[in-house]
C-alpha positions in Angstrom: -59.0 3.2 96.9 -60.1 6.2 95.5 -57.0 6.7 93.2 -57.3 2.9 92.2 -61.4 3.8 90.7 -59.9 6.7 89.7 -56.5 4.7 87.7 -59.4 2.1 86.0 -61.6 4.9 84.7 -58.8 6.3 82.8 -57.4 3.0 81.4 -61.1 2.4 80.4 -60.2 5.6 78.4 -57.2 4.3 77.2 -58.6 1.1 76.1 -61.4 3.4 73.9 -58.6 4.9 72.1 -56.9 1.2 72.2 -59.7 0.1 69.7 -60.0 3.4 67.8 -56.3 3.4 66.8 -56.8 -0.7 66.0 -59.8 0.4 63.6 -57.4 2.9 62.3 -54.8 1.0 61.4 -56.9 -1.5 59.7 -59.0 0.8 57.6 -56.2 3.6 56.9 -52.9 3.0 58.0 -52.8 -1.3 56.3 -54.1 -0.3 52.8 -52.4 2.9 52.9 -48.7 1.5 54.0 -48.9 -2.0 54.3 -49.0 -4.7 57.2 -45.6 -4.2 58.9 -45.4 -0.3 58.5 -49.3 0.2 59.9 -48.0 -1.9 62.9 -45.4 0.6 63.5 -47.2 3.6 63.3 -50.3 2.2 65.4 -47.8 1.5 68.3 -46.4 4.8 68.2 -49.6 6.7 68.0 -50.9 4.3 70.5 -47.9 4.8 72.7 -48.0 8.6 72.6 -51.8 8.5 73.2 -51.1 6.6 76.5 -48.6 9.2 77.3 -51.1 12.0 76.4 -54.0 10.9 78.6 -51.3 10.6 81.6 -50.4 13.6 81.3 -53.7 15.0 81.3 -55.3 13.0 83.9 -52.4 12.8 86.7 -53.9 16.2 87.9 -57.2 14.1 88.4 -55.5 11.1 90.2 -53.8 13.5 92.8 -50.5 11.8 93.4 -47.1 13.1 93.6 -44.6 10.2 94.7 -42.4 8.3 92.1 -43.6 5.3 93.6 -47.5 6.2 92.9 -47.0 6.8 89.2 -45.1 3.4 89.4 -48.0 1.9 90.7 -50.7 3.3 88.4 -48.6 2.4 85.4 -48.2 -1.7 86.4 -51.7 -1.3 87.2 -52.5 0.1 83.7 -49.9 -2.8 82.3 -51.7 -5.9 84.3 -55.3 -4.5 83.2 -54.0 -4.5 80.1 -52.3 -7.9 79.3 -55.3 -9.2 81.5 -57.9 -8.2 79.0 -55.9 -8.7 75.8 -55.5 -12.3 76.8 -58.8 -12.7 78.2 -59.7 -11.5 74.9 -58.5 -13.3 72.9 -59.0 -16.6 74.5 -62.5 -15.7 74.1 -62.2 -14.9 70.4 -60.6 -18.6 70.2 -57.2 -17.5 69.7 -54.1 -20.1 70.8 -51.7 -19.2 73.1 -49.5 -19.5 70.8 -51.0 -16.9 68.5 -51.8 -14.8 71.5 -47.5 -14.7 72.6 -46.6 -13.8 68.9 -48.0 -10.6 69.7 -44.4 -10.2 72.1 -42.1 -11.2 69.0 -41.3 -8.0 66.8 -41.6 -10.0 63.9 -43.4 -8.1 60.6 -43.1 -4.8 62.6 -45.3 -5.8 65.6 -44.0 -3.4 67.9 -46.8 -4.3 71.0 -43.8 -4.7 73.6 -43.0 -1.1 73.1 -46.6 -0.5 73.5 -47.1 -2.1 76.9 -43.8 -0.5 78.3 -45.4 3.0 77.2 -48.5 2.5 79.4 -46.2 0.7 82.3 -44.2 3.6 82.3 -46.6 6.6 81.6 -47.7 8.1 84.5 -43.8 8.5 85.4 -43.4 9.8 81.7 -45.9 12.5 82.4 -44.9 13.4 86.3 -41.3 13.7 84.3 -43.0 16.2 81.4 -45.0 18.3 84.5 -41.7 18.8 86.0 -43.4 16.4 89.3 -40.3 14.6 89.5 
């Protein structure tokens, strides 16, 4: 239980620097590049951000098995298409709009994002050496 409370306070994290990068890319990266490159670089930075805070915080969860950082990253990956659907529903959105998001089309690249944060933890035991 504890490494579940533990798992959610670092994907509340990782949702912070979720929105940040979002606000980024629409301030900076879309004027600066366009639509369809900004998309691209958000999900990259995004996806090596997710990495990053693995990384740094699977000292903090104190798990070692292959199977643990499995289960922390599917965790991250249901919290995560849980809210962004829950989302935006609430903002109106169809869910139409909403599974557009899982296309690639006009360099949406969201897919690559969510297997980054399904398979970070296991990235980051990899990086440590852990497995």
């Amino acid at each position: 239980m504890v490494v579940a409370l533990k798992a959610l306070v670092i994907w509340v994290g990782i949702l912070a620097l979720a929105t940040a990068n979002g606000v980024l890319r629409e301030s900076v990266l879309v004027p600066a590049f366009g639509t369809p490159t900004a998309l691209v670089l958000s999900g990259l930075l995004l996806s090596v951000l997710i990495i990053g805070v693995a990384y740094l915080s699977l000292p903090w969860l104190h798990i070692s098995r292959p199977f643990a950082f499995c289960i922390v990253g599917v965790g991250w990956l249901v919290l995560t298409l849980v809210f962004e659907f829950s989302f935006g529903l609430w903002q109106g959105k169809s869910w139409f709009e909403l599974l557009g998001a899982y296309t690639f089309k006009g360099g949406n690249i969201w897919p690559v994002v969510l297997a980054a944060t399904a398979l970070a933890p296991y990235i980051a035991a990899k990086l440590k050496g852990w497995v």
